[in-house]
N, C-alpha and C positions, 0 to 999 in steps of 0.2 A: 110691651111697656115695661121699660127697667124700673124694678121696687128697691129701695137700699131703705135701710133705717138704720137706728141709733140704738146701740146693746149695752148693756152693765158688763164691761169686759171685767177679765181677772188678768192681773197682774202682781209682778211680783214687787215685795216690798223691799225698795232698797235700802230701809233701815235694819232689815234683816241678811239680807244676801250679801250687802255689800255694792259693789260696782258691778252694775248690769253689764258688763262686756263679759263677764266670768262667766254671767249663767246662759248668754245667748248660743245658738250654733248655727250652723248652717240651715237648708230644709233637707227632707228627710233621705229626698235620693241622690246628693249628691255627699252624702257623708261617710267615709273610706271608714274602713273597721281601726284604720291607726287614729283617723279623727274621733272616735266614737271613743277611744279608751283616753285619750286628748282631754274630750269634752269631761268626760268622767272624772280626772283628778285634778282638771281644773277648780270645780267646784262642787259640794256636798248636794248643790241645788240647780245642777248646768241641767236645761229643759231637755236635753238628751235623755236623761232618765224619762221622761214621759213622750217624748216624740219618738226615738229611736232607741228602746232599753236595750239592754242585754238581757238574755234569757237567763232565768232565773234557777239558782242552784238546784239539783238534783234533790237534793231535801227540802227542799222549799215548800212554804204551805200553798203558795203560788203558784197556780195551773200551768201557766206561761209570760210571757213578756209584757201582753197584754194585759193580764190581771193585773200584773206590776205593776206598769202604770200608771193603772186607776187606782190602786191603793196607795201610793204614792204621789198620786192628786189628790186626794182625800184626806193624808197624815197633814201635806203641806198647807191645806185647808185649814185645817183644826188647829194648826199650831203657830197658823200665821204668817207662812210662808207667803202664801199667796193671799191677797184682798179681793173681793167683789168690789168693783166701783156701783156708787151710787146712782145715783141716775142717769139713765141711757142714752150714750155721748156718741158722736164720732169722736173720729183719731184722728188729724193731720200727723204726715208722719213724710219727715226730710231727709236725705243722703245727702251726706258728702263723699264727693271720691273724685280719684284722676281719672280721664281716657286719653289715649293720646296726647299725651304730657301738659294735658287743659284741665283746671279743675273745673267737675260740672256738680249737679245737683239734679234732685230728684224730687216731686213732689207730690205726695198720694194721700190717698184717704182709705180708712181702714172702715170698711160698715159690714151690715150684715147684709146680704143680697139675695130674693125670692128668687129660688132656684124654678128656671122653667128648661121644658125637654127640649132638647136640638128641635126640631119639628117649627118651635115657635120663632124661632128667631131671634129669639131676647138678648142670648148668650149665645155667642161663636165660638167653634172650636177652629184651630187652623191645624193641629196635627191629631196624628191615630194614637191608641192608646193600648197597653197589653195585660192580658188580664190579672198575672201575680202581683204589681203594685196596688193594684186595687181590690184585690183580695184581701192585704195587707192592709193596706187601710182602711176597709171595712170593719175589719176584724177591730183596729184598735180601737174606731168610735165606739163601736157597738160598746165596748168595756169600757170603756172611759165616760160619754158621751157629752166628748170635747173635741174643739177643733183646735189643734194647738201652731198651727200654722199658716198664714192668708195664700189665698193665691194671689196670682200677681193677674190684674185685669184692665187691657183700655179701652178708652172711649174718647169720640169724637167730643170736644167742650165744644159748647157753642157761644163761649164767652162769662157766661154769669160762673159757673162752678170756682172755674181761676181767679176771676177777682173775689169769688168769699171767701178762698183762701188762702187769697193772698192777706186778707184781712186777718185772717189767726196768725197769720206768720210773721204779725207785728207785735204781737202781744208776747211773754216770756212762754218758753214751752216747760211743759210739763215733767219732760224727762231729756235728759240729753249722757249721751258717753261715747268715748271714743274707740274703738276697737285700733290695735296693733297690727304690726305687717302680718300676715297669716294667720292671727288669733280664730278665722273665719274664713271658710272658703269664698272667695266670690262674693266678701261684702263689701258695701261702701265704709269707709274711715269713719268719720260721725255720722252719728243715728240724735234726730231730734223728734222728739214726740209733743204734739196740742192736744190735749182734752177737754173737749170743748161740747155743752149742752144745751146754750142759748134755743130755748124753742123757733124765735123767728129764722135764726140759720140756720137749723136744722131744716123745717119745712120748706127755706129756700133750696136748700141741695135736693132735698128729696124731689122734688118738685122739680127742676134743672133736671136730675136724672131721666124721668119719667117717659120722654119720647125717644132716650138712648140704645142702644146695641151695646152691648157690651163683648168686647173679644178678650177670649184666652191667652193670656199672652204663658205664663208659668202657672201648672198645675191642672192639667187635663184628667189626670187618672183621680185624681184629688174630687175635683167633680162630679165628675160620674161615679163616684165613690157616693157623693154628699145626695144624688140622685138615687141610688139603690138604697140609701139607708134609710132617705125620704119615704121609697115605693114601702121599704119596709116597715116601717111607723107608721103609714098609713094604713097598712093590711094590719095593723095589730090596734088601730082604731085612734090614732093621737087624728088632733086639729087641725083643722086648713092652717091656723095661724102660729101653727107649734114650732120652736124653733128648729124642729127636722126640715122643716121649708124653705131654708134658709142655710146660707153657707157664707163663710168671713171671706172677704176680700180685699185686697188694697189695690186703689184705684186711679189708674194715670192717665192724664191728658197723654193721645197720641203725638199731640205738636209739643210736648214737655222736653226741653234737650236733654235732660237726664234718661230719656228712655233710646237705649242704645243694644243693638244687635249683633252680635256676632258671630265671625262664623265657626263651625266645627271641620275641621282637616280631617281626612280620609289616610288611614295607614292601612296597606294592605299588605296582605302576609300568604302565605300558605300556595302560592302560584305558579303554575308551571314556568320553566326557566325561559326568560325572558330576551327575548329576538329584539333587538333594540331597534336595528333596520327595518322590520317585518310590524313593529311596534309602530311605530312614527308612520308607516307606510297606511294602515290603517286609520289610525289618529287624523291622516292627515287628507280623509275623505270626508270629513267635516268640520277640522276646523283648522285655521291658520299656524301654523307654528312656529315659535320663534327660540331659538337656542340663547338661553342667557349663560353666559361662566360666571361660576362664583368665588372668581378673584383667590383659586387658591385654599380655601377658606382662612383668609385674615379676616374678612369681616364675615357678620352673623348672615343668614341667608335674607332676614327681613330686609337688612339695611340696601343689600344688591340688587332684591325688588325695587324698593324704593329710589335708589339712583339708578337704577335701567328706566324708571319713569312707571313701573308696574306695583301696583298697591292692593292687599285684599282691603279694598274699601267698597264703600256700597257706591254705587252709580256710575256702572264700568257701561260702556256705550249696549256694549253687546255682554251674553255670558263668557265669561272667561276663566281659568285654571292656571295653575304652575302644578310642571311635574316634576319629584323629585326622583331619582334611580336609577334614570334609563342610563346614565352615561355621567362617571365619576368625574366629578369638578363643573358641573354643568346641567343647569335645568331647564325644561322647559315649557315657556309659556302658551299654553294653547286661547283660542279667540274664535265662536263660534262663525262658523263659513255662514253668509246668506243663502243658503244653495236648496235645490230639491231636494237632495237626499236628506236632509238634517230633513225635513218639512216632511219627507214622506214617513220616516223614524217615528216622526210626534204626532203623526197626525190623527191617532185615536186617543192621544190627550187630553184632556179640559182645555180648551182656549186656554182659559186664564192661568194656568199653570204651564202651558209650555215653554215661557220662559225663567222658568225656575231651575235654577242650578242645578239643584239637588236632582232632579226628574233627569235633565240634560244630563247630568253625569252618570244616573243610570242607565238611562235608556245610549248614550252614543259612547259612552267611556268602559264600564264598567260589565257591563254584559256581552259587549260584542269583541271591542280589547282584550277584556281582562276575564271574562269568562266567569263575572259573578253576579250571581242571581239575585233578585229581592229576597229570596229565602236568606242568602250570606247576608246580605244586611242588617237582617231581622234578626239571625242567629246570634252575628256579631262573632264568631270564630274568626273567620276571615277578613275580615272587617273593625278596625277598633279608631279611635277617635280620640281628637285632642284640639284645644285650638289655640295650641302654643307652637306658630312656624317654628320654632328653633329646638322645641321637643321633635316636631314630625323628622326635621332634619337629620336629629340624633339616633332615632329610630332605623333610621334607612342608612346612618354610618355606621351603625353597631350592628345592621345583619335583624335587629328585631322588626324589621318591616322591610318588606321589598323596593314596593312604591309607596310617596306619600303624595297626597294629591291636595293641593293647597286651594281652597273656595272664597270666594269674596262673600261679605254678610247680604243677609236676605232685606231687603229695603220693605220698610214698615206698609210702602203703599202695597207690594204684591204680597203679603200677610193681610193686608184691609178686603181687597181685592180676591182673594182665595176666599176667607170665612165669608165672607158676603153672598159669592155664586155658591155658598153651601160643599166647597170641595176641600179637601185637607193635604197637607203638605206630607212628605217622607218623614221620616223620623230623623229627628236631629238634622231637621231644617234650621231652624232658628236656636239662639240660646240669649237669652235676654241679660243683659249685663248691668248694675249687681244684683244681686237675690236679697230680696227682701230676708231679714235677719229671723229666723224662729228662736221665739219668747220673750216677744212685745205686749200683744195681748192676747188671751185665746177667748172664744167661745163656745161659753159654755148651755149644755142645750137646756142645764136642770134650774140656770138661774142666770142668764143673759136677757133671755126676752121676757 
């Protein structure tokens, strides 16, 4: 049974800060060391300082980064920087942004959520997770004992949740600003925020929640993070009801069009010298292959997919690929074979994951082709990512990657469908498209609940 409630977030005051687009950033692992110095002289008060600091001078009275900080939650505190909100609200909280030259929108709710163990069912993970990010964030609750970023989390509505909130979304919101082209990795344009505390709608949500699943969509290590620091508040004697029992989220209908997937491209590097004939010969004992030219390169490699009639889009009959390397001026599209051999390759699979891309291009591309192991995956040496077709391109014309291997996104039902039979996906199966913005609201564990 899913618990959400209603917390006294802290937030920052835009009579002080200014225009919240200054102080917001990305979340925390997708922020490059050049954005981090970005975020830093953007503003005296960009939530990078407390999500993502920088390690603190060599003379510093400050142990580490993490002491930072917290003492720098704490100045911002006293001086006003940051406000405690009053009584314990949800958040409606809206994106604006493009995909596919459509504007779409996004609509979530930000609560606090009774952290239960994989075991129960409550909360689904759909991928694996490694232990140094969540070292990391362990480390920085424990010092702070904030959570300064939601995860991103959905669930099946079963109707009532969407129309209560559809009903805040009439009213004015709370907060609203626009972010700039790249001001923010991976966010949507407008960001609107409702705060909202009416007791009966609260108890309505709560209640709508109650016989939910909730699945991971962004922030796995984040969890299990909020899970160990739980075990660890409990062994040091806090409350069943303490806010360690609890972790922030923001929360999206699966049928919401703003909730959008994309894929990640495979760039491969470091490989022995590449038999093009000997290649395809291979390749082509499982799956169909089609030579597309890419016109030359006058147009981009997207747009030749797409007038060849070939799209990374979700809902491709069968799994399918484009490969980029084998042979200059020309890619090509592969289309999984119906055959025994692909079936006898998978057949110590999970059902319900053998037709995942991701798995298919391990197990029939990547290992027996190209000669690289889930270790290279995990390593990531051999192995690197992007899900910009025209960066992968660039990659493989400049000599920084061999092959690039181009994937279609993961369809939200085999994500539904995976967490469900309790099985998890590769890494950088899915990536969810925008990232909710970190330093909206955070909670806090000394004065949220």
């Amino acid at each position: 049974m899913a618990e959400i409630r209603p917390f006294s977030g802290v937030r920052f005051r835009p009579e002080v800060v200014g225009d919240l687009a200054r102080v917001v950033a990305a979340p925390y692992d997708i922020i490059t060391p050049e954005a981090q110095e970005e975020y830093y002289s953007r503003s005296a008060y960009n939530v990078v300082r407390l999500e993502l600091p920088r390690d603190p001078p060599v003379d510093s009275a400050h142990r580490d980064r993490y002491s930072e900080a917290a003492n720098t939650y704490r100045r911002w505190l006293e001086d006003g920087v940051l406000r405690v909100e009053g009584a314990p609200s949800f958040y409606l909280y809206e994106e604006h942004f493009e995909s596919e030259g459509r504007p779409r929108a996004r609509r979530s709710l930000f609560a606090a959520v009774k952290l239960a163990d994989w075991e129960e069912q409550i909360i689904l993970p759909h991928e694996y997770t490694m232990p140094g990010p969540k070292a990391d964030r362990l480390n920085l609750i424990a010092a702070t004992h904030v959570q300064f970023s939601p995860l991103l989390g959905l669930y099946d509505d079963p109707g009532v949740i969407r129309e209560a909130l559809a009903s805040v979304a009439k009213t004015p919101p709370t907060v609203r600003f626009t972010l700039g082209p790249g001001d923010v990795a991976a966010a949507a344009t407008e960001h609107l925020i409702w705060q909202f505390a009416d007791p009966a709608l609260v108890a309505r949500l709560a209640t709508a929640f109650r016989p939910l699943q909730i699945f991971i969509a962004d922030g796995h290590h984040r969890y299990e993070t909020a899970l160990a620091y739980r075990d660890r508040m409990r062994a040091a004697g806090a409350a069943t009801e303490a806010a360690s029992e609890f972790v922030l989220m923001t929360l999206v209908d699966l049928e919401d069009p703003g909730v959008i997937v994309q894929p990640t491209h495979r760039l491969l590097r470091g490989l022995q010298p590449i038999d093009r004939e000997q290649t395809l010969t291979l390749l082509s004992r499982y799956f169909e292959i089609e030579r597309v030219p890419l016109d030359g390169g006058r147009m981009p490699v997207s747009a030749v997919l797409e007038a060849a009639g070939h799209t990374t889009a979700v809902g491709s009959p069968r799994p399918s690929f484009t490969l980029l390397g084998l042979e200059p001026g020309a890619c090509h599209r592969l289309t999984l074979r119906r055959s025994s051999d692909a079936a006898i390759e998978l057949a110590d699979v999970p059902e319900v994951l053998r037709s995942l891309d991701t798995v298919i291009l391990q197990r029939l591309i990547l290992e027996p082709v190209f000669g690289l192991t889930a270790h290279d995956v995990e390593a990531g040496a051999r192995i690197q990512y992007t899900r910009d077709i025209e960066e992968a391109a660039r990659a493989v014309k400049t000599g920084h990657a061999q092959i690039a291997v181009l994937l279609n996104p993961t369809p939200i039902e085999q994500i539904r469908a995976a967490a469900r039979a309790g099985q998890r996906m590769p890494q950088k199966t899915t990536y969810f498209y925008p990232k909710p913005v970190t330093g909206l609201v955070f909670f806090d564990h000394d004065r949220s609940l």
